[in-house]
N, C-alpha and C positions, 0 to 999 in steps of 0.2 A: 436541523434536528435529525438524529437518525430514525435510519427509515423503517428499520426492524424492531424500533420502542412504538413509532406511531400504528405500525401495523399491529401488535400488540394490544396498544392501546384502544384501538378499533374493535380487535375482535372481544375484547373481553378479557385481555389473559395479563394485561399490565401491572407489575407489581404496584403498591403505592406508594413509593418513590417515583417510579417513572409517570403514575398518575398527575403528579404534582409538578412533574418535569414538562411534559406535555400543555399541559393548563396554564402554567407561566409562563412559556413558547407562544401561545395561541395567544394570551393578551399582551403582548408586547409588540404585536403589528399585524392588524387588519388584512395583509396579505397570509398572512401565518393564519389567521383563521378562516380563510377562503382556501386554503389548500389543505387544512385537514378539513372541512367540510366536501370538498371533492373528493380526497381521499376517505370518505365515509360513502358518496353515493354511488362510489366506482366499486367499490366492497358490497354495496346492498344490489346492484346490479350483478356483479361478478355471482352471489349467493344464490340469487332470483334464478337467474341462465341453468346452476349448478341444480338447484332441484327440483326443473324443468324436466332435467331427464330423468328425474325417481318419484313416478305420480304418486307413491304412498305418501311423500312426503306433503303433497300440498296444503296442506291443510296447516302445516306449522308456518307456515309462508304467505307473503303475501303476493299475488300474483298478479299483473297488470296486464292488459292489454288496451293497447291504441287503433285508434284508427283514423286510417288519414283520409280523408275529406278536402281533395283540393288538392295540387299540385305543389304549391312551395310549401304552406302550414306545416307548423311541428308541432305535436303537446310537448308545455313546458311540465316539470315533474321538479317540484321545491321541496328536498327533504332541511327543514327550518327548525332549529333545536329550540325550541320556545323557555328550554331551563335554562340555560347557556349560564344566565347569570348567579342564578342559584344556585347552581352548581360551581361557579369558581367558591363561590364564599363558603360552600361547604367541601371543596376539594373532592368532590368525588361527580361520577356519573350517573344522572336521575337515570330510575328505572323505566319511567314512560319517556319516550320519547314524539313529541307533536308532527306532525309530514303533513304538507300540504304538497295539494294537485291544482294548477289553475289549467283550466280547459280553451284553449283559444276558438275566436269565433269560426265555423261551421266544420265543427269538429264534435267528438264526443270519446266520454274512455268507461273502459270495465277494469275495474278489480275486486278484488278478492281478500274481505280483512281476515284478520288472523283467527276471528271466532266463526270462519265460512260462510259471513255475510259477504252476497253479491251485490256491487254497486254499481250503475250503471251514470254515467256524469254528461251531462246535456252540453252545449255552446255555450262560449263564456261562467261558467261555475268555477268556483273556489270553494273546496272541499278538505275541512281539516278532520286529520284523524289520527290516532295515537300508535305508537308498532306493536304495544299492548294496553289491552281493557283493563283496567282496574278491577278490585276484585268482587263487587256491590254492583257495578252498571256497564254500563256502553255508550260511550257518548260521542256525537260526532259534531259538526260543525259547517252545515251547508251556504252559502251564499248563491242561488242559479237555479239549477234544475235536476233533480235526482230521482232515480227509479230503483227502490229499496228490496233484494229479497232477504228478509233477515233470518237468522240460522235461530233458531229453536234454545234457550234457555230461559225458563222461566224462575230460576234467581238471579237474573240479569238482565232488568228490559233495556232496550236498545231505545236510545233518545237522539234523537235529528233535532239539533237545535238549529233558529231560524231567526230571523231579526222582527218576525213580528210573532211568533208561535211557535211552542216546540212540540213534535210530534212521537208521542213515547208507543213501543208495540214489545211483543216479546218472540214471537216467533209470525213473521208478518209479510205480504206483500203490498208494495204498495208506489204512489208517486207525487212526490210534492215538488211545485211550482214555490219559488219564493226567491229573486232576485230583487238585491238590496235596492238599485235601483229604480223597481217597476214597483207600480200599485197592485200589481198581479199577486195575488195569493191564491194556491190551491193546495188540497189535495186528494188523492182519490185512492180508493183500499181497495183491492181486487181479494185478498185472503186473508182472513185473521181478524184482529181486532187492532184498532188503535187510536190512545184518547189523543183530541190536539186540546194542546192551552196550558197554562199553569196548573200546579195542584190546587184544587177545591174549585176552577174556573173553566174545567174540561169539555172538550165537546165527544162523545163517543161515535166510532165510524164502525158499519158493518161492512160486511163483501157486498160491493158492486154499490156504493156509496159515496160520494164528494163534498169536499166542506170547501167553498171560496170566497172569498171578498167582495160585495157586491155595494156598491155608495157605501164606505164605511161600516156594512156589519156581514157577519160571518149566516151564509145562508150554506143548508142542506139538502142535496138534492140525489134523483137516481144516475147512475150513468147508463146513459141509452146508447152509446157508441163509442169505443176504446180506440178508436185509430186517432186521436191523438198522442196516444203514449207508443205510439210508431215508430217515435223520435229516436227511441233507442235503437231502432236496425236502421236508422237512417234516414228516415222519411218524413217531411214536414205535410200532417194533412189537414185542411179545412172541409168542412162540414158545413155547409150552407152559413159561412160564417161574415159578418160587414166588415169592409176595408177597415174601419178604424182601428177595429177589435186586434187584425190582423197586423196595423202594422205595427203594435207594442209588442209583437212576439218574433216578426221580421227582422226589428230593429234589435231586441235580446240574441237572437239566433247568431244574425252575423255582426255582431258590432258595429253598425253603421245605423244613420240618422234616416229616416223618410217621411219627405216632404209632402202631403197631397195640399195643391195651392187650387184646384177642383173641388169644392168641398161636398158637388152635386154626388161625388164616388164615395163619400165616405159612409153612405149607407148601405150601397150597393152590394149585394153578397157572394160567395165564390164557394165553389167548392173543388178540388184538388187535391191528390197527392203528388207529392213532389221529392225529387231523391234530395240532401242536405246538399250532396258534393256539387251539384249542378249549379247552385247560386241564385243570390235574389235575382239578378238580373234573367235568368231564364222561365221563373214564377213570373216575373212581370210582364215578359214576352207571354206567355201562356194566357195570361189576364187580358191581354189585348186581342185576344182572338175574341172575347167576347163582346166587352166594349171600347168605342172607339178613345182612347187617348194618348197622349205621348208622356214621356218620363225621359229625364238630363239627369246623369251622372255626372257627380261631381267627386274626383277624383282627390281632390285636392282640401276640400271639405269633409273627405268621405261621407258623401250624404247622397240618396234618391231623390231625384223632384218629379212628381206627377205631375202632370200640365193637363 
């Protein structure tokens, strides 16, 4: 294929002839659509870098920052055309485009959507979002752990949709807990307002208020202490909290299984902060200054056993 149709066709400026040329290129071999998809994220990176250096610009842009946690870990960054298919059958290119972020375990990332919503993305999350809002809402699509500041339009509420609630605000701060995996649901509103639940089934949140999942129903409470939303500069903290409690958010944090075969500890309570980059294994050290037990790494399981 040439290279100055597909650049073309990348930016936006492809006649539709060459539309059509490219689109039947792409579906005629799986590699051919792995290398214009690369050549799209090497283009959205090249653009990112370019209006990095004209801050009026940022605002038309979406801006990302990583942060490493760990020595070898990378964030992976999946720009995923979720119309691909729609699009061959009508020969043209959809105007929304879908991007997903998956966040690897003790890691976290910020960006920045195109309507100047800040998002801040927790360990292990999967985060979908569009390169633009449509033109009635804002919708996004969390699996993990999110710390929301949303940007101010009130003919546009912004909706975190979630696999068990979705959480609608219109200019709002705020942080919702909800990996698909865990029975853990939270969330907690530091500014603004924001209903969680279906329409007609809403639960409403004020400033300095939390709605979580407790035996199966959605209880409301104050929040007395914000150092667990820490997470975002890096910091895993408990609060006079029990082994049990802790290790379903251990286990979320850094992708790995923990065993306690002691079940005398699982009431036991701790309290710490702790940097993410440091690792379960150096919380666990830390745990044992207080009481006596051992813990096996199992490398090969990836899993902790408390003994």
């Amino acid at each position: 294929m040439n290279q100055e149709i597909l650049k073309r066709y990348i930016k936006g400026y492809a006649a539709d002839a060459e539309k059509v040329q490219v689109t039947e290129w792409a579906k005629v071999d799986e590699r051919n659509m792995k290398e214009l998809l690369a050549l799209r994220r090497l283009y959205d990176i090249t653009l990112w870098k370019e209006n990095n250096k004209h801050p009026d610009q940022h605002k038309k842009t979406i801006r990302i920052t990583f942060y490493r946690i760990g020595v070898v870990a990378a964030v992976f960054l999946f720009l995923i055309v979720t119309n691909w298919y729609t699009y061959n059958l009508r020969e043209k290119m959809p105007d929304v485009i879908m991007q997903t972020i998956r966040v690897p375990a003790g890691q976290r990332v910020e960006l920045t959507l195109t309507d100047g919503t800040n998002v801040w993305l927790n360990a292990g999350s999967t985060f979908i979002y569009p390169n633009n809002f449509e033109a009635d809402k804002r919708e996004v699509t969390l699996n993990g752990e999110g710390y929301f500041n949303v940007a101010t339009d009130k003919q546009k509420p912004f909706i975190v949709k979630t696999s068990f609630r979705n959480i609608e605000a219109v200019g709002t701060e705020f942080n919702v807990l909800a990996y698909q995996k865990s029975p853990l649901f939270e969330v907690s509103l530091l500014e603004g307002e924001v209903n969680v639940g279906e329409s007609g089934k809403q639960v409403k949140l004020q400033p300095d208020e939390k709605l979580f999942l407790s035996d199966g129903r959605l209880m409301k409470e104050r929040i007395h202490n914000y150092d667990y939303l820490l997470w975002k500069n890096g910091l895993i903290c408990f609060d006079d909290e029990t082994m049990d409690s802790m290790v379903e958010k251990l286990e979320l944090y850094f992708d790995t299984k923990v065993i306690v075969e002691n079940t005398s500890f699982m009431k036991r309570k701790y309290t710490g902060k702790f940097r993410t980059k440091d690792g379960l294994e150096h919380i666990l050290k830390v745990f044992q200054l207080k009481d006596s037990f051992i813990y096996e790494r199992d490398e090969e399981n990836n899993r902790f056993i408390i003994k």
